[in-house]
N, C-alpha and C positions, 0 to 999 in steps of 0.2 A: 504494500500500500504506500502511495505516495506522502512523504512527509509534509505536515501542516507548519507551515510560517507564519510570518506577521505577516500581518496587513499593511503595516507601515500606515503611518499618517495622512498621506494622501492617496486615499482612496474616493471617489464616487463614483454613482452609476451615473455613466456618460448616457446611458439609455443611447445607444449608437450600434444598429448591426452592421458592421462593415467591416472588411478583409485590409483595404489598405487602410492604414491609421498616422502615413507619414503627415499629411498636411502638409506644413512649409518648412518642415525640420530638416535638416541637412546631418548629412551621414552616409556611411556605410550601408547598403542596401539589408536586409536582414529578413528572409522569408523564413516564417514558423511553421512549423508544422505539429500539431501537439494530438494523441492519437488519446482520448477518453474509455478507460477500460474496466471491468468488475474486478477487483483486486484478489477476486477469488477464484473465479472461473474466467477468467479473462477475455469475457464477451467485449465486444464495442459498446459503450450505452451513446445510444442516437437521442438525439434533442435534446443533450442538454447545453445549457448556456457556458460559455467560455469567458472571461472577464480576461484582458491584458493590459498593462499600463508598464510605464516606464519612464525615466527623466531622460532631458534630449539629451548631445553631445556635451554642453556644457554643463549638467547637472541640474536642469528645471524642469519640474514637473506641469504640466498645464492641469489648473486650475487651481494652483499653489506656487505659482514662481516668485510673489515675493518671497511665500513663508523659505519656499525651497533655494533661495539665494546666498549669500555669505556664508555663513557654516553651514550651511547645505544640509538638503533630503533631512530624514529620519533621524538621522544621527544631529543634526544643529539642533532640533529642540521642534523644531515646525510650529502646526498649530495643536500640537498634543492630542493626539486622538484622534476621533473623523469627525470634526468640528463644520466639514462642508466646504465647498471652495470657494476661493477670494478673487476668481477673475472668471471669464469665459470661455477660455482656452478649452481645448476639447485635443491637439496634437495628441499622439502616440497612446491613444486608449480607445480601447474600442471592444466590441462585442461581437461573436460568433457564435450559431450552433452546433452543434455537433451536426453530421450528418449518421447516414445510415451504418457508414462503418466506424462510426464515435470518431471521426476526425473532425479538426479546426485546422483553418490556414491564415497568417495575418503576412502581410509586407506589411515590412518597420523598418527602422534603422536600427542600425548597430547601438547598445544604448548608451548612454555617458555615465560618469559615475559622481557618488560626492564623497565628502570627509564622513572618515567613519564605519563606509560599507563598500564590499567589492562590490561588480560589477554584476547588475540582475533585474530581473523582468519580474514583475509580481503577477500571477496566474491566480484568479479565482473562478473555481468551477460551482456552478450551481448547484448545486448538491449540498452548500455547506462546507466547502473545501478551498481553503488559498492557500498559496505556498508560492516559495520564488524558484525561479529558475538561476541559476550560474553559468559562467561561461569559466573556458581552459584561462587559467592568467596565461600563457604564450601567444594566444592567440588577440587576448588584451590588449597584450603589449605591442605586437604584430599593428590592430588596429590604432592605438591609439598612439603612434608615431606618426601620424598622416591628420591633416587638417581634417574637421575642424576640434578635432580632438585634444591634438597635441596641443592646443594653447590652456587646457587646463591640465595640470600636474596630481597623478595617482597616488594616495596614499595608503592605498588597503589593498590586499590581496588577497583571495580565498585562503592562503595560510594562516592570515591575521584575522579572519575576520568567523566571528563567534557563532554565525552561525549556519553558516556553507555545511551542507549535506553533500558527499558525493555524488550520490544519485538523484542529484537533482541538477547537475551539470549537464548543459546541451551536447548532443554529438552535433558537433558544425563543421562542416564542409564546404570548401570552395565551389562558387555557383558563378556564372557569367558577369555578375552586375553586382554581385557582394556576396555575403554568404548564404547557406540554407543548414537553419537552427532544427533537430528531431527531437521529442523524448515523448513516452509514453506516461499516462498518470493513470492511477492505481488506486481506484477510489471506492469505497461502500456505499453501491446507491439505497441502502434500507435507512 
């Protein structure tokens, strides 16, 4: 079964079904693929809702980029909790359903990071189920030597950081136009 994370502080429902979630964030191309499965019998479960959110290249969240600015994300303090967002923004979140074979597909970007936490996409499945995703730090590192990344400076890495799950790390693979992110989620639909 797939492990349960935080929700991190900014969260809302964008109430937004849609596949691409770039808007006008600049980045890394970054197609998801995330496969919805019975953690016991490892059925696909179709129709359920997918939630994905993430901060852009430089470390802002839409619907929280002042909270999420200066000491940055979750880690600076935010608006504590899920207090509701302080702007319009809708960038890099967005909602899918499962289909018949319990898959979801989103185009993103590659995401940015803040002070405090590596580098990760927050996934919440309908069910009652969020947790984050991680990425390889080489592949981090890879990305984030290249505008418009490299003008913010990393200081966490899944070895520092408290609470990186292995198996919650993307297998990411080189694609034409940036990468394509897999992982399957392991969930109890009762």
């Amino acid at each position: 079964m797939t492990r349960e994370l935080t929700e991190g502080p900014y969260y809302f429902d964008v109430d937004s079904i849609r596949s691409d979630i770039r808007e006008d964030r600049l980045g890394t191309t970054l197609r998801l693929v995330i496969l919805v499965q019975d953690s016991e019998t490892c059925a696909p479960i179709p129709d359920a809702v997918l939630d994905v959110w993430h901060c852009d290249a430089g470390g802002s969240y839409s619907g929280f980029e002042s909270a999420s600015q200066g000491s940055g994300g979750a880690a600076g303090g935010g608006p504590g909790g899920n207090s509701g967002p302080t702007d319009d923004e809708t960038y890099l979140r967005g909602a899918q359903v499962t289909d018949a074979e319990g898959v979801v597909e989103f185009v993103t970007i590659y995401p940015g990071w803040y002070s405090g936490r590596t580098v990760h996409i927050h996934c919440k499945v309908h069910l009652d189920t969020t947790t984050l995703l991680f990425f390889d730090d080489a592949l981090a590192t890879e990305v984030y030597a290249a505008e418009p990344y490299s003008a913010v400076g990393r200081d966490v890495d899944n070895t520092s950081d408290s609470i990186v799950e292995d198996s919650l790390v993307l297998t990411v693979t080189a694609a034409d136009d940036g990468y394509l992110g897999l992982i399957n989620f392991g969930v109890d639909p009762a």
